[in-house]
C-alpha positions in Angstrom: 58.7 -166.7 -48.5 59.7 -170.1 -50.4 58.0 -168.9 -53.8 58.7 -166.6 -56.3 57.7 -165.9 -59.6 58.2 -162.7 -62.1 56.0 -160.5 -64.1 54.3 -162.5 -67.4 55.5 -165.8 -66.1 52.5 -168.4 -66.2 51.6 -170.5 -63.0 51.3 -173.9 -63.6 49.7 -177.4 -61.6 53.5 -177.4 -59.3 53.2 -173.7 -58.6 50.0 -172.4 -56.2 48.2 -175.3 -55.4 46.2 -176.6 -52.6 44.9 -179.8 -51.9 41.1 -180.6 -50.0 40.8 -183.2 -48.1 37.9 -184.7 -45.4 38.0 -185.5 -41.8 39.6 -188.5 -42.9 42.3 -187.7 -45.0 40.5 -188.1 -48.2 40.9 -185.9 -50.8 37.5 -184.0 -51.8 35.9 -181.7 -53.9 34.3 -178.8 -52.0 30.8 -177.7 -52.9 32.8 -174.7 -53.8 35.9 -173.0 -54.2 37.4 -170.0 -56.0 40.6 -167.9 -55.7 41.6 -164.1 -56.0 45.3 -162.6 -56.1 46.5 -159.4 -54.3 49.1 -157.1 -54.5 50.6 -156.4 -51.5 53.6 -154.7 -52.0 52.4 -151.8 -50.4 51.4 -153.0 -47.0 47.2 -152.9 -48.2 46.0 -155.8 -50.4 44.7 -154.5 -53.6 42.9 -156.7 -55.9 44.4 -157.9 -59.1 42.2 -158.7 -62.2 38.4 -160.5 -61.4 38.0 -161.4 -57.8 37.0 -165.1 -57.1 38.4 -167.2 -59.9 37.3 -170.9 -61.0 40.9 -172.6 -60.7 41.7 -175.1 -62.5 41.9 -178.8 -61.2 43.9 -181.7 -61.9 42.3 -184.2 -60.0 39.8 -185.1 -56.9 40.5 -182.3 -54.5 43.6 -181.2 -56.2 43.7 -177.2 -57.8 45.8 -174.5 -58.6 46.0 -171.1 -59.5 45.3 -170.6 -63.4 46.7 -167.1 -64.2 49.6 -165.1 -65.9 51.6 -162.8 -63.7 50.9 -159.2 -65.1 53.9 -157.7 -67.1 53.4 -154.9 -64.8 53.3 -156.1 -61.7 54.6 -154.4 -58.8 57.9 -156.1 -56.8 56.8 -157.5 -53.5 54.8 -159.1 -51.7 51.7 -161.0 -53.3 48.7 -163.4 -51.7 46.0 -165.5 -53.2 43.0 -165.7 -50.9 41.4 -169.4 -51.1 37.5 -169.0 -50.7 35.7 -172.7 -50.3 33.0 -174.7 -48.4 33.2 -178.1 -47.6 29.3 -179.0 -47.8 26.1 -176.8 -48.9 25.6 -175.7 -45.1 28.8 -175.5 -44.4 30.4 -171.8 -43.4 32.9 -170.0 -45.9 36.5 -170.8 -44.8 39.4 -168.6 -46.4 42.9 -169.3 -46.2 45.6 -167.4 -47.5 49.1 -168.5 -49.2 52.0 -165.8 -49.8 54.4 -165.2 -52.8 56.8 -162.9 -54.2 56.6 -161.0 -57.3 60.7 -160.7 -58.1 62.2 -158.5 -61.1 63.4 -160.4 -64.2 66.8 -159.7 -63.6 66.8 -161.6 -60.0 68.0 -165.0 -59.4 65.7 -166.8 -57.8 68.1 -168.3 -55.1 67.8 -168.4 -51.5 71.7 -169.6 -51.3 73.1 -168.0 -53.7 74.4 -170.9 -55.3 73.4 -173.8 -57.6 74.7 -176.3 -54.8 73.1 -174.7 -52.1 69.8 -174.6 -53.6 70.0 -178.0 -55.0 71.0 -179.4 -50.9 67.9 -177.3 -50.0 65.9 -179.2 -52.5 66.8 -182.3 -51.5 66.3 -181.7 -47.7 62.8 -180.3 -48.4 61.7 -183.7 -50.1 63.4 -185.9 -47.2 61.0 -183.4 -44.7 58.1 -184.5 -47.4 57.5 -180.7 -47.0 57.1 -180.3 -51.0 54.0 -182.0 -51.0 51.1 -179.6 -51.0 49.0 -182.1 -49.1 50.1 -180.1 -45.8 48.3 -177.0 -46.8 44.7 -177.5 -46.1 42.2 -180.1 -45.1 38.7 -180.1 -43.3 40.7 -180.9 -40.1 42.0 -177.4 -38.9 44.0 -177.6 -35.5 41.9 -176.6 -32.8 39.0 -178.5 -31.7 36.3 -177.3 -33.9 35.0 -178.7 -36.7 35.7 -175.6 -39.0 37.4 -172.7 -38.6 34.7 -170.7 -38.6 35.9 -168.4 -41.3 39.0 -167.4 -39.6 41.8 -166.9 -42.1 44.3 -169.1 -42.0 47.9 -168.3 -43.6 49.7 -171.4 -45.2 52.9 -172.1 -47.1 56.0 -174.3 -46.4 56.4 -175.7 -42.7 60.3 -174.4 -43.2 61.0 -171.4 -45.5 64.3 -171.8 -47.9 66.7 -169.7 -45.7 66.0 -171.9 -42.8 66.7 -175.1 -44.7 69.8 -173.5 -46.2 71.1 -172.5 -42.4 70.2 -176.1 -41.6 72.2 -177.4 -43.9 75.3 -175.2 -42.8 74.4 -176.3 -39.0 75.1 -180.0 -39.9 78.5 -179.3 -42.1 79.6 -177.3 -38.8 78.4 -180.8 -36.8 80.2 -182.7 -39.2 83.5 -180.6 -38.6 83.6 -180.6 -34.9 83.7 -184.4 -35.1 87.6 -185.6 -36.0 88.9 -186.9 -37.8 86.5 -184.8 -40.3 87.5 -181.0 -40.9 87.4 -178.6 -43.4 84.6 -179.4 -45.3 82.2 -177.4 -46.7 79.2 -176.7 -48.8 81.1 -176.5 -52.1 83.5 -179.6 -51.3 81.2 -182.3 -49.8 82.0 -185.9 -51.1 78.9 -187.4 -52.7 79.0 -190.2 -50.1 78.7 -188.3 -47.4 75.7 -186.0 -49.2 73.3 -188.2 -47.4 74.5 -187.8 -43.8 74.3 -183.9 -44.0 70.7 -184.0 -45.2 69.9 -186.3 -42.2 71.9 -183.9 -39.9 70.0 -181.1 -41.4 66.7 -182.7 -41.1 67.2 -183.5 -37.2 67.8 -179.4 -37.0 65.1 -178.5 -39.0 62.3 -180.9 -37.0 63.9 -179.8 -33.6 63.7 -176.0 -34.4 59.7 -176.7 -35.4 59.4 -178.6 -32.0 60.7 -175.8 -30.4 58.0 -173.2 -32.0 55.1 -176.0 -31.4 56.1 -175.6 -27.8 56.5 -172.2 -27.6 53.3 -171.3 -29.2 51.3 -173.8 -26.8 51.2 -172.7 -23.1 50.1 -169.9 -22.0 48.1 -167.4 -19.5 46.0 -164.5 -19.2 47.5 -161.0 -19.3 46.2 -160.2 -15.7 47.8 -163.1 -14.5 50.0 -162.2 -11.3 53.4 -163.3 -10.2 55.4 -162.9 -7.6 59.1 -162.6 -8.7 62.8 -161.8 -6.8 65.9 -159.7 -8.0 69.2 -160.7 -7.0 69.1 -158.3 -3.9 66.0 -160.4 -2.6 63.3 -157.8 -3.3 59.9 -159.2 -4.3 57.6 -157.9 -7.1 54.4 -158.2 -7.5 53.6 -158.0 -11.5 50.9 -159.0 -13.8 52.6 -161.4 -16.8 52.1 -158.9 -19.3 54.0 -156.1 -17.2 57.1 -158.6 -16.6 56.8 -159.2 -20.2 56.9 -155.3 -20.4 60.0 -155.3 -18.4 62.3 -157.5 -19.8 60.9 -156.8 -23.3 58.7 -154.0 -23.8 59.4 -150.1 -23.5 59.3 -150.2 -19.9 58.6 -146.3 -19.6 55.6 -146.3 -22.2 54.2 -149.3 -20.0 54.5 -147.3 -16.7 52.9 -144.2 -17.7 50.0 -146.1 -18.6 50.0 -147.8 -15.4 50.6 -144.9 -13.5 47.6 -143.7 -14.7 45.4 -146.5 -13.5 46.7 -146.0 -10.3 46.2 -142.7 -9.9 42.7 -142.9 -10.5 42.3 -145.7 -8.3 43.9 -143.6 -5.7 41.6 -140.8 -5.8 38.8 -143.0 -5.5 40.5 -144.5 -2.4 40.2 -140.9 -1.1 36.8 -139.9 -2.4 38.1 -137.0 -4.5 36.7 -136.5 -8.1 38.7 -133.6 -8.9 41.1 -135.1 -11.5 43.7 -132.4 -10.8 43.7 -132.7 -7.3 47.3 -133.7 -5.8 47.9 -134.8 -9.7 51.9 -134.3 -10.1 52.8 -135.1 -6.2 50.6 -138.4 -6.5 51.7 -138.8 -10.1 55.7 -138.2 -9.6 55.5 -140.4 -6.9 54.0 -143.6 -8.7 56.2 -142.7 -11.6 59.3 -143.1 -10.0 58.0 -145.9 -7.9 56.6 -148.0 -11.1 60.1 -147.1 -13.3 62.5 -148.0 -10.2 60.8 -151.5 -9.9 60.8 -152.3 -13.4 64.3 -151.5 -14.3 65.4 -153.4 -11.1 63.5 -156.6 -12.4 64.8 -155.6 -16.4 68.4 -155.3 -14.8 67.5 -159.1 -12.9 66.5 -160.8 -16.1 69.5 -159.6 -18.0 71.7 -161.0 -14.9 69.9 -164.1 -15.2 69.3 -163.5 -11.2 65.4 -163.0 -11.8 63.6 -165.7 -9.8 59.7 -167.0 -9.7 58.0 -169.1 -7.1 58.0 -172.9 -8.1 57.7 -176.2 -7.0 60.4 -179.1 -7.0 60.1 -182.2 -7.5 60.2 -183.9 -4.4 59.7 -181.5 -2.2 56.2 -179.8 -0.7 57.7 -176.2 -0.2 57.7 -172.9 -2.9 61.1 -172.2 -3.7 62.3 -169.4 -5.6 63.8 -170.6 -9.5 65.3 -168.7 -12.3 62.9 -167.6 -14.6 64.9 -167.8 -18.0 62.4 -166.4 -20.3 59.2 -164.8 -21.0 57.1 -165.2 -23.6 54.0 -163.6 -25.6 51.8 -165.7 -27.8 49.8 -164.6 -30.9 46.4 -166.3 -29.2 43.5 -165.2 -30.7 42.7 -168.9 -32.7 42.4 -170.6 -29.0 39.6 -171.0 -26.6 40.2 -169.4 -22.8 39.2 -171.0 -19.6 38.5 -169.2 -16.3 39.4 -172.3 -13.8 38.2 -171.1 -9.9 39.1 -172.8 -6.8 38.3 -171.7 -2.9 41.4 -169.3 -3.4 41.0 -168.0 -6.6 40.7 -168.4 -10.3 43.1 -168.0 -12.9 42.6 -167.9 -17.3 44.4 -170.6 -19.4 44.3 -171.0 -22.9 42.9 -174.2 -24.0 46.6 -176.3 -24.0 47.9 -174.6 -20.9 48.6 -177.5 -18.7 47.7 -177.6 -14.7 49.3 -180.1 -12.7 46.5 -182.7 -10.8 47.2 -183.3 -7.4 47.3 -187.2 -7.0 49.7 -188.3 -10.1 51.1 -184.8 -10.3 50.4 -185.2 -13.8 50.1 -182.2 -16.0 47.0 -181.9 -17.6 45.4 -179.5 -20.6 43.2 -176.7 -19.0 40.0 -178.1 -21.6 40.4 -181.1 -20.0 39.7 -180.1 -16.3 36.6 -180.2 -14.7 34.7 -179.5 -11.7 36.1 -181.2 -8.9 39.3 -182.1 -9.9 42.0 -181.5 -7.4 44.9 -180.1 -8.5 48.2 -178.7 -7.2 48.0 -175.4 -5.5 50.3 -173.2 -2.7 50.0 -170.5 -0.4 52.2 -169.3 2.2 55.4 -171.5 1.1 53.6 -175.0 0.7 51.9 -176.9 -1.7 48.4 -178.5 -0.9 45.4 -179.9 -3.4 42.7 -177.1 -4.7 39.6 -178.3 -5.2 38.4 -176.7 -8.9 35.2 -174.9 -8.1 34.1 -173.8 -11.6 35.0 -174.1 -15.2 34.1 -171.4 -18.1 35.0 -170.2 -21.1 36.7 -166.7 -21.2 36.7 -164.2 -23.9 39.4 -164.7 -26.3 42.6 -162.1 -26.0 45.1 -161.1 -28.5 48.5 -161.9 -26.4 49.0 -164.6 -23.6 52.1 -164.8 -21.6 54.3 -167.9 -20.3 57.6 -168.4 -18.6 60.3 -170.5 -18.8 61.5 -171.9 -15.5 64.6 -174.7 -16.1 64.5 -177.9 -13.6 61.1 -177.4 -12.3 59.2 -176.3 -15.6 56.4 -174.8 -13.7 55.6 -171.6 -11.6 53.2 -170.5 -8.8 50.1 -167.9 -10.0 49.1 -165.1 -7.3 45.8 -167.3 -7.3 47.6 -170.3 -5.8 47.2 -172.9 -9.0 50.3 -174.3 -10.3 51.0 -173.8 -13.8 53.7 -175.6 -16.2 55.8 -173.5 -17.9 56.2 -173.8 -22.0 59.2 -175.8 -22.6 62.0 -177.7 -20.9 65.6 -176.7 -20.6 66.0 -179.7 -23.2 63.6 -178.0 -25.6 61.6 -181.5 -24.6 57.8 -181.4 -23.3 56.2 -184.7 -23.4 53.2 -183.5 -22.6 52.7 -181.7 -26.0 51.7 -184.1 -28.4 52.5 -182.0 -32.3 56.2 -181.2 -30.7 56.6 -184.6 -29.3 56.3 -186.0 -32.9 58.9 -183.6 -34.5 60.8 -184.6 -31.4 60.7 -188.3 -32.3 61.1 -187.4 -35.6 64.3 -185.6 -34.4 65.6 -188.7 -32.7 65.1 -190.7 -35.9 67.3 -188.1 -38.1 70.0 -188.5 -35.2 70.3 -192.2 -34.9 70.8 -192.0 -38.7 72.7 -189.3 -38.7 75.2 -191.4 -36.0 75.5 -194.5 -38.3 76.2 -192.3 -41.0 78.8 -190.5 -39.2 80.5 -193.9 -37.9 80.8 -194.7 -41.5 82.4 -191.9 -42.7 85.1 -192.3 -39.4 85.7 -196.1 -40.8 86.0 -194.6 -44.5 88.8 -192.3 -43.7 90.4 -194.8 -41.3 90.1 -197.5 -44.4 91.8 -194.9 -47.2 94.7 -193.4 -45.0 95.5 -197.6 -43.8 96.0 -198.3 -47.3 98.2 -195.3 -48.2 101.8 -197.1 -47.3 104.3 -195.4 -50.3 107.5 -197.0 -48.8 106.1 -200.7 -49.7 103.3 -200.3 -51.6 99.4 -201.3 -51.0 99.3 -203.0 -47.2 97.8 -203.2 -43.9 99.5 -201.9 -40.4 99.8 -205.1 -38.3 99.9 -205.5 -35.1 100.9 -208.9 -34.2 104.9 -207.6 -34.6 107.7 -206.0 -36.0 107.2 -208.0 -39.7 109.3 -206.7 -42.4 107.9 -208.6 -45.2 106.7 -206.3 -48.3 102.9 -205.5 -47.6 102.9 -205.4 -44.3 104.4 -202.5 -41.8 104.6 -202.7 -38.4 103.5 -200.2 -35.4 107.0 -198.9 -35.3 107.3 -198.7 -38.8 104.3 -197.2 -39.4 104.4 -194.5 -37.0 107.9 -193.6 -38.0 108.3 -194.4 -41.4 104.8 -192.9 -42.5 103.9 -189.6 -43.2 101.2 -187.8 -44.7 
């Protein structure tokens, strides 16, 4: 976490603060709004002193946290819970912002260093990500008008160690680019200060376009896939049992499906006697189940695990690498079940589906009834007319893949879905990572200018070192001998150092 405090220190208007705003960006008051802090150093929140506080205010929509950290506090983990409506009829939203409670004798440093903290200072106010005006506003992101009195967790978009590591990243970037070596966080020239914070900041806003990415498409649990092993062998797995496999504890996964299929099994034969045939049937699925998974765990690991896809260009399935799978936290997003003649599948709201005319991928909230949109069956793509549309039940975990080149893969229901992110960790399609990606592309072409400076620089100081004569230029329009002025011979021969 990015704040810390210790026991009997006061919190002032700069420490926990929030700021309201409207619909538009305004700031507001709310018709009301109160506070209570939490210990939560042992894993269970217990309340701390009078439970929803009056904080104090020091201007239109702008509040803070009026209390003294008790002398006794426990050492951990601490949260204030934010209680406010924006309007009379409006429902109770909560959010919830984290700090520490550190012993007197800690440092509080993320780096370690006075230098270090002061670079990750300075890249947090280039980011603008010391303003509290990120926190909260009546504009939550999803597509209601209020969260409905879901809690939402808030702090700093990057936490200090990040920022730090950041900062590293672009001295190491700065190194690998001659004629600049050896520098490092305690021997940076002041003019070149600058240039690592832009560096830094182009790492920072692509590893947040990254997680925007990552935590936007996705699909229901009982999703199917077909996928291949190196040997060829096809599998025929839900998402959330190939996450399982190359994740999960594949043996705790297959005993509870082994005991779905049991049961399904001695329906299949009419027998209700649970104990009938139960370790012959139940060995054999065991070993079945485990043998399948660890051959597709031993094809992910090899990077040989492949998934139906389509290329671009061509009409037929072809088998792609699957290079990740992913499970997303998903229970702030709306589900929808979208059914065609073949089959239905569940998307979350920003899962994207590819239309069949322009190919273009578009949001599952945005389809509707009659759309065609790219589907495939026996090895060849053709439009799916989309049947029906409706909203699903909300589940904890979805699951994605990531499939290089193609960025999509081929559901057991026939639709088409793209994949979270591209090999480039670029999706155009998303519109929050798109804007830390352009704001990644600004860093960089900063960043280069910079960095041409700094080449020029060195080029400029080591020109004029010339001991033999004096201050003077390398020439080289010929073998001159007057003082001032060294020729190429000269200068490669004479010079050294």
């Amino acid at each position: 976490m990015g704040v810390a405090y210790k026991p009997g220190q006061t919190l002032t208007e700069n420490d926990l603060k929030i700021v309201i705003r409207n619909s538009s960006g305004v700031p507001v008051d709310p018709f009301y709004i109160r506070y209570s802090l939490f210990d939560y150093t042992t894993g269970v929140e217990v309340l701390m002193g009078a439970a929803d506080r009056v904080p104090a205010t020091t201007g239109v929509g702008m509040y803070y946290v009026d209390a003294t950290i008790p002398l006794d506090a426990n050492i951990g983990d601490w949260v204030v819970r934010w209680n406010f409506r924006e309007t009379v009829g409006s429902p109770l939203v909560q959010v919830v912002q984290e700090f520490n409670v550190v012993a007197e004798s800690i440092v509080i440093s993320v780096t370690g260093s006075d230098v270090g903290d002061l670079y990750v200072r300075r890249l947090r106010i280039l980011l603008r990500d010391n303003d509290p005006d990120r926190n909260y506003r009546f504009r939550p992101p999803s597509h209601e008008k209020f969260l409905q009195a879901q809690t939402q967790v808030f702090g700093y978009i990057w936490e200090d160690y990040e920022l730090y590591e950041y900062v590293l990243m672009a001295i190491d970037d700065l190194n690998s680019s001659p004629p600049v070596t050896g520098v490092t966080l305690g021997n940076i020239p002041d003019r070149w200060r600058t240039a690592i914070l832009l560096r830094a900041g182009a790492f920072a806003c692509f590893a947040i376009a990254l997680n925007w990415i990552a935590d936007e498409f996705s699909v229901s649990k009982d999703e199917s896939v077909d996928v291949k092993d190196g040997d060829g062998n096809i599998y025929d797995l839900s998402v959330e049992e190939l996450f399982e496999a190359c994740y999960g504890d594949i043996l705790e996964k297959v005993h509870t499906q082994v005991k779905s299929e049991y049961e399904q099994a001695l329906k299949e034969i009419g027998e209700t006697d649970p104990h009938y045939m139960i370790e012959d049937v139940k060995d054999s699925f065991l070993s079945i189940k485990k043998n399948n998974m660890s051959k597709v765990k031993e094809a992910f690991d090899k990077r040989t695990l492949k998934v139906k896809s389509m290329v671009e260009g061509s009409d037929k399935v072809e088998w792609m690498p699957v290079k990740d799978v992913m499970r997303h936290n998903s229970l702030g997003k709306k589900l929808y079940k979208i059914s065609t003649s073949e089959g239905s599948s569940i998307f979350t709201e920003d899962h994207s589906i590819f239309l069949w005319e322009s190919k273009k991928a578009v949001k599952a909230e945005e389809i509707i009834v009659g759309d065609e949109i790219v589907g495939g069956k026996d090895d060849i793509y053709y439009p799916m007319k989309v049947t029906e549309k409706e909203e699903a039940t909300p589940e904890e975990y979805t699951y994605d893949l990531c499939v290089p080149g193609s960025e999509n893969f081929l559901l057991k229901s026939g639709i088409l879905a793209h994949n979270s992110y591209s090999i480039s960790g670029v999706s155009l399609d998303i519109d929050k990572s798109a804007k830390y990606e352009s704001m990644k592309n600004n860093f960089i072409q900063e960043w280069d200018k910079s960095r041409e400076l700094i080449k020029r620089s060195i080029k400029i100081v080591k020109g004029l070192k010339q001991p033999r004569y004096g201050i003077g230029i390398s020439s080289a329009l010929g073998p001159y001998s007057a003082p001032g002025v060294q020729s190429r011979r000269n200068w490669v021969s004479g010079f050294s150092g």
